[in-house]
C-alpha positions in Angstrom: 12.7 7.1 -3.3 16.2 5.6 -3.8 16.8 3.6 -6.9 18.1 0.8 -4.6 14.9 0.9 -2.3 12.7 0.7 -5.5 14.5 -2.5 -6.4 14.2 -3.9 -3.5 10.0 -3.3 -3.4 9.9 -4.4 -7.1 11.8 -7.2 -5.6 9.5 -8.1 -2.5 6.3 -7.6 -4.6 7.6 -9.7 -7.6 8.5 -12.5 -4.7 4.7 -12.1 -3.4 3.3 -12.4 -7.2 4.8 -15.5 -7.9 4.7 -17.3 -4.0 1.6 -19.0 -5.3 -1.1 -19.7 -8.0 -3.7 -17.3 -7.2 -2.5 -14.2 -6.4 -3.2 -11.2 -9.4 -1.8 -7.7 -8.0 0.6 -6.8 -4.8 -0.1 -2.9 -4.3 1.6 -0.5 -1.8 0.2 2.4 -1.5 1.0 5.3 0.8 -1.7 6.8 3.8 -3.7 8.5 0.6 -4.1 5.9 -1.5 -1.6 7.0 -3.8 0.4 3.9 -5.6 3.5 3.4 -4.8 4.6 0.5 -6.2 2.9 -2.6 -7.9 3.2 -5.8 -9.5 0.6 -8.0 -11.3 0.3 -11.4 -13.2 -2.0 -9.7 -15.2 -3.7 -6.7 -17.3 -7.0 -5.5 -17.3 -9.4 -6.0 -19.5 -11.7 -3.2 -18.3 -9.9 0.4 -19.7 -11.3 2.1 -16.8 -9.4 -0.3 -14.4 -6.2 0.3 -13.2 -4.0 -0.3 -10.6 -4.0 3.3 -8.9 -7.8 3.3 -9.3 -7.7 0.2 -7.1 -4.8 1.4 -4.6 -6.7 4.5 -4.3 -10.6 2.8 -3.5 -8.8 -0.1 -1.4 -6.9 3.2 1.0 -10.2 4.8 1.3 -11.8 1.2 2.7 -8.9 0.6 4.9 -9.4 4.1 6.0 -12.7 3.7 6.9 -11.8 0.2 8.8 -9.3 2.1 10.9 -11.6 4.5 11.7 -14.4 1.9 12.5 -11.8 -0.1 15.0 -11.0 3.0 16.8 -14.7 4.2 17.4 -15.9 0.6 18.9 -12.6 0.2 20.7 -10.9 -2.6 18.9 -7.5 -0.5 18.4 -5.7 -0.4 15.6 -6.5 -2.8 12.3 -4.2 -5.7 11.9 -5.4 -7.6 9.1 -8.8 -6.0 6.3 -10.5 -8.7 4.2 -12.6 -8.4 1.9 -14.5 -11.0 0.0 -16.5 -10.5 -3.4 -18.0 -12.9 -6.1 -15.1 -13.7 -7.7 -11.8 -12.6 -5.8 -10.4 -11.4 -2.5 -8.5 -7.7 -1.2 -6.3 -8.4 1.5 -5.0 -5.2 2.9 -2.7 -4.4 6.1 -0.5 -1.8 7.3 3.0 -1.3 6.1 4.5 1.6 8.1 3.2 5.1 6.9 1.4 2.5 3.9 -1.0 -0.1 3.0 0.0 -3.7 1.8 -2.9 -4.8 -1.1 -2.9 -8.5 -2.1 -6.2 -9.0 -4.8 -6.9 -13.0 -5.4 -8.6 -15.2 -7.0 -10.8 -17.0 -4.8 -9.7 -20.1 -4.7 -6.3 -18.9 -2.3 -5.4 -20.4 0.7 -6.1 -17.5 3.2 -3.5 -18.8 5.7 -0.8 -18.8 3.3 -1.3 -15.1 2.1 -1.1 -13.8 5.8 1.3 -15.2 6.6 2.9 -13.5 3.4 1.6 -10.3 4.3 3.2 -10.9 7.7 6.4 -11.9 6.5 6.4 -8.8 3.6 5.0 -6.4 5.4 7.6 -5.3 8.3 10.4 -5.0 5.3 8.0 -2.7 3.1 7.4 -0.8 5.9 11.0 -0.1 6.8 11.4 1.2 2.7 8.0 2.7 2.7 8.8 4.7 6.3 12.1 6.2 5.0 10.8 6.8 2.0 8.0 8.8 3.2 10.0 10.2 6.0 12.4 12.2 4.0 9.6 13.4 1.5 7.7 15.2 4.2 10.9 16.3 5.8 11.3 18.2 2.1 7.8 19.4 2.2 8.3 20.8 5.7 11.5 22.7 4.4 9.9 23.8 1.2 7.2 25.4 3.1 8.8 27.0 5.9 11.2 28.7 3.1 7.7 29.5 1.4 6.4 31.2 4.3 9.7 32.8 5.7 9.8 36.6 6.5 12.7 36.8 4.1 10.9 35.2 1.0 10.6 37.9 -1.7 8.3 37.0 -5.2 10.2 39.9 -7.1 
């Protein structure tokens, strides 16, 4: 990723964090669940927590969400919420990605999508180019790997 479109995600999730009282983490992770970028309000007190741990569970869910929609028909997943004792996970699509929003409970649910709404198509511009010309270097490293003319001497 470019220096300038890591800025610019640091930028958008630090704008998210601080759009209202409430909001702890803004997560983007990739199709895996691999953490891309973050930004939180806080730290965790748990030492087993962490923000991958959560990016990685919360791709997993959406996953399985997607998934879900396509088997009953529904089409594709627009917004996941999911509500627990003492905070929401808001997660949508972002391109090849995931937006993750964790909250206190007390947030206004209209206000954070129509965050996600507003964040979401410029993360997923960043977060598709990004991802773009990584696998486009993947698919060149391994069709050198596999080539007739690759030698291991």
């Amino acid at each position: 990723m470019s220096e300038q479109d890591e800025i610019m995600l640091k930028k958008i999730l630090t704008t998210i964090i601080n759009s209202t009282a409430g909001l702890k983490y803004a997560i983007i992770i990739d199709e895996t669940g691999i953490t891309i970028a973050s930004q939180s309000k806080f730290t965790f007190s748990d030492k087993n927590a962490s923000i991958e741990k959560i990016g990685a569970i919360a791709g997993a869910v959406f996953s399985a969400g997607e998934e879900q929609g396509e088997i009953l028909g529904y089409g594709g997943i627009g917004l996941q919420i999911s509500e627990f004792d003492k905070g929401m996970l808001f997660l949508i699509k972002v391109g090849n990605g995931a937006l993750i929003l964790a909250t206190d409970l007390n947030v206004q649910v209209g206000f954070i999508k129509a965050i996600l709404k507003k964040s979401g198509p410029k993360i997923a511009v960043i977060l598709n180019r990004y991802l773009q010309t990584d696998q486009e270097g993947l698919k060149e490293e391994l069709k050198e790997l596999f080539s007739p003319d690759f030698s291991t001497s």
